[in-house]
C-alpha positions in Angstrom: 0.0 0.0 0.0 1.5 3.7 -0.7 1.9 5.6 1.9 -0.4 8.8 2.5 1.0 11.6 4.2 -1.2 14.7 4.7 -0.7 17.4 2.2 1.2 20.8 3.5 -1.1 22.8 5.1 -0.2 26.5 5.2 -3.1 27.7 7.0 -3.1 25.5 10.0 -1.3 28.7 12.0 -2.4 32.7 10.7 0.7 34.6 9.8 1.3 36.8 13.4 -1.5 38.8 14.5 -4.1 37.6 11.7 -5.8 35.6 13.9 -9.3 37.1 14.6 -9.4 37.0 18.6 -12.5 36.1 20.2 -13.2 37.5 23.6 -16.2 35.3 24.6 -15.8 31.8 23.7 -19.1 30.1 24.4 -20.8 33.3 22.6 -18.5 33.3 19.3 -19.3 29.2 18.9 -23.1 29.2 19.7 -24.3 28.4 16.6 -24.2 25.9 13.7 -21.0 25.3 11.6 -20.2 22.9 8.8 -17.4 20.7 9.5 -14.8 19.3 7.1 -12.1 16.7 8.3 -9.4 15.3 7.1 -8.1 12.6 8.8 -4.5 10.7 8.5 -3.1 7.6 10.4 0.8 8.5 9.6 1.9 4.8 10.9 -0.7 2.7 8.4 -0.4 5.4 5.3 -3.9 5.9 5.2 -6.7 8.6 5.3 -10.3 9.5 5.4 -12.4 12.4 5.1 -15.3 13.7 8.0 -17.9 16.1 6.3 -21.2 17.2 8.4 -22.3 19.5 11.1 -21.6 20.9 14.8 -23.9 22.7 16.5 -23.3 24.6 19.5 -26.3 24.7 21.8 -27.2 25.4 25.7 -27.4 22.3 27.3 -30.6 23.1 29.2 -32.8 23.1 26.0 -33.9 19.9 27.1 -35.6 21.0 30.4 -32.6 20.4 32.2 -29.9 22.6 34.4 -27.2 23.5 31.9 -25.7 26.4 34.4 -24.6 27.8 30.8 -22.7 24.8 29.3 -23.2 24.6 25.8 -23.3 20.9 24.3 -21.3 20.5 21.1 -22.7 18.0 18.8 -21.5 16.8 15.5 -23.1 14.7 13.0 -22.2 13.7 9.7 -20.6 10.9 7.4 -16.8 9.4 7.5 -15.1 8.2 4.9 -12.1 5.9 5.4 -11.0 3.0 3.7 -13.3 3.1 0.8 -16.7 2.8 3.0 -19.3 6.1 4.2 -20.5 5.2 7.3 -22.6 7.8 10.1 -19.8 9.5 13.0 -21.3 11.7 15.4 -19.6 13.2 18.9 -20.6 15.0 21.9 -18.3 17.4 23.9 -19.7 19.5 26.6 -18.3 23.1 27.2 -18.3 25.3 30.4 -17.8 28.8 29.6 -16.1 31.2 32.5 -16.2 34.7 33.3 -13.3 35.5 31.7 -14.2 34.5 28.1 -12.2 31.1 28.3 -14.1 27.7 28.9 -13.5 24.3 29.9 -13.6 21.2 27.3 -15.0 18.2 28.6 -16.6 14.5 27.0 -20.1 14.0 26.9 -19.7 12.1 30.2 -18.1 14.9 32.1 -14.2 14.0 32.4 -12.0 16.7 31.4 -10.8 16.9 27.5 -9.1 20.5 27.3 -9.0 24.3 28.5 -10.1 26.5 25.2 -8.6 30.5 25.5 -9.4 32.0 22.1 -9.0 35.1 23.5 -6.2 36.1 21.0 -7.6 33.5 18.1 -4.7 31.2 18.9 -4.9 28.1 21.7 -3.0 25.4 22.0 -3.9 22.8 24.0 -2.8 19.2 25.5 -4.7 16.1 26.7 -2.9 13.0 27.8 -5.3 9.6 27.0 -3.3 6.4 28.7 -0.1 6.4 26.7 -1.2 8.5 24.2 -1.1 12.6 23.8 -3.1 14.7 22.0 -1.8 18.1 20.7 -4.7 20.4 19.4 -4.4 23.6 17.7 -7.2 26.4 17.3 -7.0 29.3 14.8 -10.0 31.5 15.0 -9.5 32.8 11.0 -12.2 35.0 11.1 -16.0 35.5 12.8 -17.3 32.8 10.6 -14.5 30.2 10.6 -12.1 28.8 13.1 -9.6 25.7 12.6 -8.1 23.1 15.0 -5.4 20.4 13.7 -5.3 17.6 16.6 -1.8 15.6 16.8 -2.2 12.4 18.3 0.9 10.4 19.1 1.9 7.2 21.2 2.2 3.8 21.2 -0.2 2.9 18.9 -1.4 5.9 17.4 0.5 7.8 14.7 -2.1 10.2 13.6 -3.2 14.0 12.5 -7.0 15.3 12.2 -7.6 18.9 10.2 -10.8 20.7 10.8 -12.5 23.3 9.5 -15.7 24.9 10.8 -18.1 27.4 9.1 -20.7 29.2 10.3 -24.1 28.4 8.6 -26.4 31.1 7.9 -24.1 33.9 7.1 -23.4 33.2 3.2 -20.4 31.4 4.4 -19.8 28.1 1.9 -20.8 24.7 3.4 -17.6 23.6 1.7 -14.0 24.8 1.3 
């Protein structure tokens, strides 16, 4: 099998200070957003594609008690290997006073801090052996970008999103 290594990908980081800073995280991602995904796993030489939507929504529209935490659910369609099959996540996120919030899993442990204050963030969440390096670029007030490094034992791999805000004449794709 020939090896697939992800493309160069100039955009990943903003040349300095062309990041669009956001001062309110939870506000700036309340919403829905088209998401596009490409996804490599360096060590097998392969890669798929994610394409679908996240929406950014108070957690209490269910009746519940969200104390402001905004769930953030994607839904679409993954392609990898040569089959399309339905992927869908749930993060929860806890906004603060200060404009930052706190990333966590659907089931409440801790994923990541998120500062976007100056459109940049970098952030780091060790899983067992293996360590996940994110990146966020806020590129504008319709579209932000996070590349994900994942690296240990047995994972060799690099995801590249790109959200879009629906609803403002942004393109649902790149």
């Amino acid at each position: 099998m020939a090896s697939v290594a992800p493309p160069p990908h100039p955009d990943d980081r903003p040349p300095a200070g062309a990041a669009h800073p956001v001062p309110d995280a939870a506000s700036y991602l309340s919403g829905t957003w088209t998401v596009d995904r490409e996804l490599f796993d360096l060590s097998a030489g392969t890669s798929g594609r994610f394409h679908g939507m996240a929406v950014f929504r108070p957690a209490d529209e269910g009746g519940g008690d969200g104390d402001g935490v905004l769930l953030h659910i994607e839904e679409g369609e993954l392609t990898w290997g040569g089959a399309v099959s339905p992927a869908s996540r749930t993060l929860r996120l806890s906004p603060r006073p200060d404009g930052t919030a706190e990333v966590a899993f659907a089931d409440g442990r801790p994923f990541h801090d998120l500062d976007l204050r100056t459109g940049v963030w970098d952030a780091r969440h060790p899983c067992v052996d293996d360590l996940y390096e994110g990146g966020f670029t806020v590129v504008s007030p319709d579209e932000w970008r996070v590349s994900w490094r994942v690296g240990g034992p047995a994972k060799d791999q690099l995801l590249r999103s790109v959200y879009r805000r629906r609803g403002t004449g942004a393109p649902d794709r790149p």
